[in-house]
C-alpha positions in Angstrom: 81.5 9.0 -96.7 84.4 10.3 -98.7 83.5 12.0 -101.8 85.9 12.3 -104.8 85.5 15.7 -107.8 83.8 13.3 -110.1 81.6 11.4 -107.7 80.2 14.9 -106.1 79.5 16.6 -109.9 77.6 13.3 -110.3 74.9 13.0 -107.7 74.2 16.6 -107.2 70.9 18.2 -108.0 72.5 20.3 -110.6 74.0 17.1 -112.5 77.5 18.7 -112.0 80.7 16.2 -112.4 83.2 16.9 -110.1 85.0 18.6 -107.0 87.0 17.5 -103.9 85.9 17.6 -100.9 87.0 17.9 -97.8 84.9 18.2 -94.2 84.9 22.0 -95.3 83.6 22.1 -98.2 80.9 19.2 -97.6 77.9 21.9 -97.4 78.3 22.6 -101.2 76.3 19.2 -101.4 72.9 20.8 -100.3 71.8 21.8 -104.4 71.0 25.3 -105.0 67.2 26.2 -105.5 66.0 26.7 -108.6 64.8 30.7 -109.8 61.2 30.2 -110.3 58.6 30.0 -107.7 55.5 30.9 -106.1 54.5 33.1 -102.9 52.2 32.0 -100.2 49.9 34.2 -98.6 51.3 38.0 -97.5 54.4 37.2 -100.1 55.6 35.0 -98.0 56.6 31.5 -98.5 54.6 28.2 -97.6 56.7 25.8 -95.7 57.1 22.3 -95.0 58.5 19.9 -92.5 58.4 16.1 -93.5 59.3 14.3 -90.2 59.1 10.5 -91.1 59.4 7.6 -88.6 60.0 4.1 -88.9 58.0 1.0 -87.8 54.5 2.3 -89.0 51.6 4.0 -87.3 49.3 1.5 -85.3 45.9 2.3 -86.4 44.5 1.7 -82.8 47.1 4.4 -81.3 44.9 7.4 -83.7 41.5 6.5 -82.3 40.2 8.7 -80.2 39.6 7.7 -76.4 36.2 10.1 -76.9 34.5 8.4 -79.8 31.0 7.8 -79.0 30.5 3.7 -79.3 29.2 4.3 -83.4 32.4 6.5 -84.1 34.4 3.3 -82.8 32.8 0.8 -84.5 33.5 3.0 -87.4 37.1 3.3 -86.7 37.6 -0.3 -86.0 36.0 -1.7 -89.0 37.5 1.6 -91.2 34.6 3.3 -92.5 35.2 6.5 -93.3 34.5 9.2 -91.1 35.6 12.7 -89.3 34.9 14.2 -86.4 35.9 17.6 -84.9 38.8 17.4 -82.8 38.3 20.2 -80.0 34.8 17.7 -79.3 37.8 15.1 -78.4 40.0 14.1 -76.2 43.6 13.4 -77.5 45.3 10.0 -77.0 47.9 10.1 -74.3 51.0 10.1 -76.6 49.3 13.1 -78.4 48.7 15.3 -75.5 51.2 17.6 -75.7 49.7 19.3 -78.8 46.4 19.9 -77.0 46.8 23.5 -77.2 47.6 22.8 -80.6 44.1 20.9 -81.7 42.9 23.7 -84.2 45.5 23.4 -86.4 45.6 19.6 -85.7 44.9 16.8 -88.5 44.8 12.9 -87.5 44.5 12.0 -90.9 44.1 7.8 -91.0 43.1 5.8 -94.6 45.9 7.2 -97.0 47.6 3.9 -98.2 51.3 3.2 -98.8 50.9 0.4 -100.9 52.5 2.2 -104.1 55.6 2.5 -102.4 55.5 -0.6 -100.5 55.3 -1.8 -96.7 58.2 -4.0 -95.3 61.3 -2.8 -92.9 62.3 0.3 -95.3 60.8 2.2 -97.9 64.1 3.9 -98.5 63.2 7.1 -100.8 59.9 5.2 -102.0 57.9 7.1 -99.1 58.3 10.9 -100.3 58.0 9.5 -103.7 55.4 7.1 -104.1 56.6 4.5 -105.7 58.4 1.2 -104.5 62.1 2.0 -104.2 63.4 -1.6 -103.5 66.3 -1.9 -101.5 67.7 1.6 -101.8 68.6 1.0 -105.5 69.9 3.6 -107.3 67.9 2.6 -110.8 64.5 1.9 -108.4 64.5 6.2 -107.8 61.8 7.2 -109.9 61.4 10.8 -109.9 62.2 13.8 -107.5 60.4 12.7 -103.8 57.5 15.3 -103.3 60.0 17.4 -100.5 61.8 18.7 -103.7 58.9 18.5 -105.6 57.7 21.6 -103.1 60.8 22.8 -102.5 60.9 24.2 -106.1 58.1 25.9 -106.0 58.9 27.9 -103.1 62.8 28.6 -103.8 65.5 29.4 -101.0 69.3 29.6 -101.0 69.3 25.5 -100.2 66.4 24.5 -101.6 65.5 21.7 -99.5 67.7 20.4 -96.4 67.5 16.7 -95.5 67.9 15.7 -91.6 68.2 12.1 -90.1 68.8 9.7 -87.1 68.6 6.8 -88.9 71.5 4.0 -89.0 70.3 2.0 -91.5 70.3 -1.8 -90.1 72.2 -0.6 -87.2 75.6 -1.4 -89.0 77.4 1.6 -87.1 77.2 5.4 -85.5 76.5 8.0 -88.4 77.8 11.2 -88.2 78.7 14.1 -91.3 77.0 14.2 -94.4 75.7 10.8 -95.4 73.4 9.5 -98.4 69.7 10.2 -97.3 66.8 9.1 -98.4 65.2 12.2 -100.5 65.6 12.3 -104.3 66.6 15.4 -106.3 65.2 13.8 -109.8 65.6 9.9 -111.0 68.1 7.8 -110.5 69.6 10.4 -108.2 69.8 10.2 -104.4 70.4 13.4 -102.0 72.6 14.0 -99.3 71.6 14.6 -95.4 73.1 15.6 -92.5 73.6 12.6 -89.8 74.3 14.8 -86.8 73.0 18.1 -85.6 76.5 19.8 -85.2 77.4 19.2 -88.9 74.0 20.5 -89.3 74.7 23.6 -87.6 78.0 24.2 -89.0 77.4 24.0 -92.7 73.7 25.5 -92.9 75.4 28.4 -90.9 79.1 28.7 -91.6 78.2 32.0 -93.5 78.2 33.8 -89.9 79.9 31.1 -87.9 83.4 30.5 -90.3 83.5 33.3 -92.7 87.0 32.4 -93.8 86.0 28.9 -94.4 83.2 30.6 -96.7 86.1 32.3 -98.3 88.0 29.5 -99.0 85.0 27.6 -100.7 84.6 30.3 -102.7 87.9 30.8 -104.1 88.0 27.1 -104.7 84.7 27.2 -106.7 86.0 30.4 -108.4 89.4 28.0 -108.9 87.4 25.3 -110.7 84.9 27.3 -112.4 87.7 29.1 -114.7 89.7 25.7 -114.8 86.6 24.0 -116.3 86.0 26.9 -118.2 89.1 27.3 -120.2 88.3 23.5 -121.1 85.3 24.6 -123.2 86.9 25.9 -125.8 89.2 22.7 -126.5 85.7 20.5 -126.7 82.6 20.4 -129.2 79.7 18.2 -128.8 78.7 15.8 -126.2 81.8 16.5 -123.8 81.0 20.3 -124.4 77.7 19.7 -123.0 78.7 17.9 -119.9 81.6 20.4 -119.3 79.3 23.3 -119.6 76.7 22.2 -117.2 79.6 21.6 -114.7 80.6 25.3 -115.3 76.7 26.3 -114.7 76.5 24.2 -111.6 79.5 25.9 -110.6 78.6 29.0 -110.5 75.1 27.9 -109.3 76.8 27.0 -106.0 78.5 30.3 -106.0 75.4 32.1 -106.5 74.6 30.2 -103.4 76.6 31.1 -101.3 76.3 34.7 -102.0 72.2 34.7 -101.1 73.6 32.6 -97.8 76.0 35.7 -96.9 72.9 38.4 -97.4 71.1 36.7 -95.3 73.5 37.4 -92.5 72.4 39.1 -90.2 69.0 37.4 -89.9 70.9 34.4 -89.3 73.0 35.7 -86.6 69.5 37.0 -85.2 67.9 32.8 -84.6 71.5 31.3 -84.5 70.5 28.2 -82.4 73.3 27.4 -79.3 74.2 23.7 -79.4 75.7 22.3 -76.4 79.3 20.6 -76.8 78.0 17.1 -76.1 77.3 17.7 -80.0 80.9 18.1 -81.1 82.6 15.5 -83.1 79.4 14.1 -84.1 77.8 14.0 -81.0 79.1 10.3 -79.9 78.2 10.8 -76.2 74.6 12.3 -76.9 71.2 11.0 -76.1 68.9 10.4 -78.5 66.6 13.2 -76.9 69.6 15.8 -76.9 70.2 14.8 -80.6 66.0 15.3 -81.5 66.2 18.6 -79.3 69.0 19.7 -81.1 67.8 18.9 -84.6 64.8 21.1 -83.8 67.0 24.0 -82.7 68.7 23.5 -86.0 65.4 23.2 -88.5 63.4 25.9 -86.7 66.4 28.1 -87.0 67.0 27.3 -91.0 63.6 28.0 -91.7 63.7 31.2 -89.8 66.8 32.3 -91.6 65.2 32.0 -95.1 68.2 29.4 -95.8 65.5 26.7 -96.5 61.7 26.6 -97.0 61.8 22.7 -97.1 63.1 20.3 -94.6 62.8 16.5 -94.6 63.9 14.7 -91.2 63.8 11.1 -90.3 63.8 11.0 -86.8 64.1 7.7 -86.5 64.8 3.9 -88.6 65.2 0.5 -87.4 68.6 0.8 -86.5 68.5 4.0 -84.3 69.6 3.7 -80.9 67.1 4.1 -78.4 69.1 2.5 -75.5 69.1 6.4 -73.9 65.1 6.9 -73.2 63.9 6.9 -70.2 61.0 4.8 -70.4 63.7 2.2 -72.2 64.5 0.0 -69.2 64.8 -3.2 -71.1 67.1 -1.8 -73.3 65.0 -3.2 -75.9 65.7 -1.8 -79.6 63.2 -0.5 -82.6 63.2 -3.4 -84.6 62.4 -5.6 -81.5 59.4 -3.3 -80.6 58.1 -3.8 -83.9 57.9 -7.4 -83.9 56.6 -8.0 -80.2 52.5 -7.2 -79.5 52.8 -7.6 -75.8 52.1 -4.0 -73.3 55.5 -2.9 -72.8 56.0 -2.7 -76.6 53.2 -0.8 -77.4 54.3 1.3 -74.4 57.5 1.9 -75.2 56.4 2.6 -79.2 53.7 5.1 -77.4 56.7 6.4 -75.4 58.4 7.0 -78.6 56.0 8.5 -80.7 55.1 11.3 -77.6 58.6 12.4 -78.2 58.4 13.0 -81.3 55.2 15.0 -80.3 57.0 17.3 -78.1 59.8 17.8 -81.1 56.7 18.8 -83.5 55.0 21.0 -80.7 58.3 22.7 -79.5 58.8 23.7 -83.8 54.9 24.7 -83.6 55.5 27.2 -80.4 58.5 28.4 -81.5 57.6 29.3 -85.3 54.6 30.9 -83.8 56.3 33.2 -81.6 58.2 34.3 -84.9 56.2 37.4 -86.3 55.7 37.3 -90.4 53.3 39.7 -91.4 50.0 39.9 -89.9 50.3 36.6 -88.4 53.1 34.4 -87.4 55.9 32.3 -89.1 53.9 28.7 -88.6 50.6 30.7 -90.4 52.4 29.5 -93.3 53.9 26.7 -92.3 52.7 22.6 -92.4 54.5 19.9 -90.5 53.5 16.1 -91.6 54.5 13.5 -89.4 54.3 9.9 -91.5 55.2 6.7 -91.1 57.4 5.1 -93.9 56.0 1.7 -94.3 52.3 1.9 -93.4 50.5 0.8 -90.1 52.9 -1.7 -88.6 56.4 -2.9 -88.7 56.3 -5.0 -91.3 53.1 -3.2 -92.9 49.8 -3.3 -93.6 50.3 -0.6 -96.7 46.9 -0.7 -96.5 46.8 2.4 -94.2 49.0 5.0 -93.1 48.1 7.3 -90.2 49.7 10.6 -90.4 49.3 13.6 -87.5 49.1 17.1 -89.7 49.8 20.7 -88.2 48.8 23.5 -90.5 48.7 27.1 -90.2 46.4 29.3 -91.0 47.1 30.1 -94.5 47.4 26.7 -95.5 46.1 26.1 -98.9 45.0 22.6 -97.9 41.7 22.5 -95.7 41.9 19.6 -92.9 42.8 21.4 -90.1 41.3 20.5 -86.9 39.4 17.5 -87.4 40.1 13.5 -87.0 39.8 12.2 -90.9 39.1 8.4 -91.8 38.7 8.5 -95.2 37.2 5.0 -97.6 39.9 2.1 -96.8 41.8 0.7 -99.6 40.4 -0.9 -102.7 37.6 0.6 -101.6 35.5 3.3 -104.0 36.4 6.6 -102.9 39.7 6.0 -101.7 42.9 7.6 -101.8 46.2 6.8 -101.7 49.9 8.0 -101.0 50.2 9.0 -104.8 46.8 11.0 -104.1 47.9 13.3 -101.2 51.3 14.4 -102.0 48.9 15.3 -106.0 47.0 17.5 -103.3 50.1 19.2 -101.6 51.4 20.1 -105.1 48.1 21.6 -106.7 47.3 23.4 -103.9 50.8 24.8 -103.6 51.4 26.1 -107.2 52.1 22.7 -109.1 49.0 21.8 -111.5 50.3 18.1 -112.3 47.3 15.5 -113.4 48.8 13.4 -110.7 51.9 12.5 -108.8 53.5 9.1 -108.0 52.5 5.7 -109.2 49.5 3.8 -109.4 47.6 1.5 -106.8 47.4 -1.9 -108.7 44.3 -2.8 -106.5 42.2 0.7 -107.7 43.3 -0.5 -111.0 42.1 -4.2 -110.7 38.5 -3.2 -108.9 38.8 0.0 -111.7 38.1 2.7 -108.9 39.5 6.5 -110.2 42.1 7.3 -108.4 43.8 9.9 -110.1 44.3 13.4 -109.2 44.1 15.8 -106.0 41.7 15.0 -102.7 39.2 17.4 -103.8 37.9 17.7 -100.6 40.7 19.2 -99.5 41.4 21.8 -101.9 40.8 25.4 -100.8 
């Protein structure tokens, strides 16, 4: 995607108009993080991971092969429930995190049905409402990543990650539209491969003079635009001014980037050169391993304290797993019912689960403190459209790792809570109002309404209290 001086200035964050870019300067398109924030425990800041996934969660894949026969009718029929999870065995495609269990969450009975079911949920499943097809007017408010990314700033605020090719039209590589949303009506930007990852999140110690040269061109079009604001009054003096303040909020940027220098140089992740160019030749495994390397080593850094990665969508290629010896694709898994499906989608999802417990080792080998980096760290795996392929919205299992000083208390047990339209229940809208009280953002409630609470007049406003610290 080519991006032109008024297109960029545009769709940024900052509401800034303008600026041409070329592959060098396409890292100025992560939005600078705002001043304000909060501190998690020690000082340090909380972080977050949002790894989303296409094709939904089965519910029957998060039961546990240890239920007693009363804790399965329960899950079947979807009463709510919880049971402690180091009683319980893990199912297969979850048994790499074994170790992990303490600071494990199967959380089952969220529903998606404010932002919709269907093949794609676009930005509608960070921001809980229905997003349509990827319209630009459908993009409510900020998705909940950037939401929590302001409240706990960092040179780049938030970083978006994907593998998706959205309806498998063709190979995505660079900086690409995501699907994470700055504010309304805006969308945000993502890197499509891990190499582009790697060089613009750390170009500050990898291509200093590259760093130069953006920053004489933002210098360049800061006093350009300048010198304009004294020829203009009024509306245009507005707009011209916020460019000049976006501006020089990307140069601010860049300077917190090149401080942090020499703690970068210190977790520099090593890509192998299957990556270069995009990465053409890569697995989809290399890819996921790389991306890891690349968001454990941002978060390490201090360049972000947010990360949103889809690690997969109907279109990605899977053709390179292992276990994929039909050559079968996403979307067909997530129309067929037969055993090799729901193998191969159990294949899949215990990939993922060695990309979340390779981030959980590593940030926990990473002192902070008292403790380690993951202490205040929480990684949520969701699906984006609910429990199936083409839904149910109803429900949305979701696999939680939180560290110790999480402000958010579900750690370690298996949670069903009341199913939808039910009293008592909770919905997308619901949980992501818990992640931002708990983490500094006192907000009645975030995210649209469940027309079904409304119709059976259930309250379903505000934070899961149960949760709440």
């Amino acid at each position: 995607m080519k991006f032109n001086r008024r297109e960029f200035l545009r769709t940024t964050a900052l509401g800034t108009a303008g600026l041409a870019l070329s592959p060098s300067f396409s890292h100025l398109l992560a939005a600078p993080a705002g001043a304000a924030g909060t501190s998690g425990a020690g000082g340090f800041p909380h972080r977050f991971i949002f790894i989303r996934k296409s094709n939904g969660n089965l519910s029957e894949q998060f039961g546990l092969p240890s239920f007693s026969s009363e804790e399965r009718k329960k899950h079947v029929e979807k009463q709510a429930f919880d049971v402690d999870l180091e009683k319980h065995e893990l199912p297969e495609w979850l048994s790499c995190l074994e170790r992990h269990k303490e600071r494990m969450t199967i959380l089952h009975g969220i529903s998606m049905c404010v932002s919709g079911g269907g093949h794609y949920s676009y930005s509608g499943c960070l921001g809980a409402y229905k997003a349509g097809r990827d319209i630009l007017s459908n993009i409510k408010w900020a998705t909940v990543d950037f939401e929590l990314a302001k409240l706990f700033p960092s040179p780049f605020g938030h970083v978006e990650m994907s593998l998706a090719v959205p309806h498998g039209r063709e190979f995505r590589s660079g900086i690409v539209s995501g699907y994470s949303a700055p504010g309304a009506q805006q969308r945000n930007y993502c890197y499509a491969d891990p190499m582009t990852a790697y060089n613009e999140l750390f170009k500050s110690v990898t291509d200093q003079n590259a760093v130069e040269t953006d920053n004489s061109l933002l210098d360049y079009l800061r006093d350009e635009e300048s010198a304009r604001l004294k020829q203009l009054d009024g509306d245009e003096r507005l707009k011209i001014d916020n460019q000049v303040r976006g501006l020089e909020a990307i140069r601010e940027r860049n300077g917190k980037v090149a401080a942090l220098g020499d703690t970068i140089k210190r977790h520099l992740p090593r890509l192998a050169p299957i990556h270069e160019n995009g990465g053409v030749d890569a697995t989809l495994l290399e890819k996921q391993e790389a991306f890891t390397d690349v968001i454990v080593a941002a978060l390490a850094s201090g360049l972000t304290n947010v990360v949103k990665y889809t690690i997969d969508d109907l279109g990605t290629d899977i053709a390179t797993l292992p276990e994929n010896e039909a050559k079968t694709s996403i979307h067909a898994i997530g129309h067929a019912a037969d055993d090799g499906a729901l193998a191969m989608r159990a294949a899949m999802q215990a990939h993922h689960m060695r990309q979340i417990e390779t981030m959980v080792t590593r940030l926990e080998a990473i002192r902070e403190g008292d403790g380690t980096m993951f202490d205040n760290t929480t990684i949520i795996y969701l699906p984006e459209t609910g429990a199936g392929h083409h839904s149910p919205d109803t429900e949305a299992p979701m696999v939680v790792m939180s560290g110790r000083n999480s402000r958010v208390d579900l750690a370690g047990r298996y949670i069903r809570l009341p199913f939808h339209g039910t009293e008592g229940h909770k919905t997308l809208s619901n949980w992501y109002t818990t992640l931002l009280n708990a983490y500094g953002n006192p907000m009645k409630h975030y995210g649209d309404l469940d027309l079904t609470m409304q119709r059976n007049r259930f309250e379903q406003t505000g934070a899961i209290r149960r949760f709440m610290v």
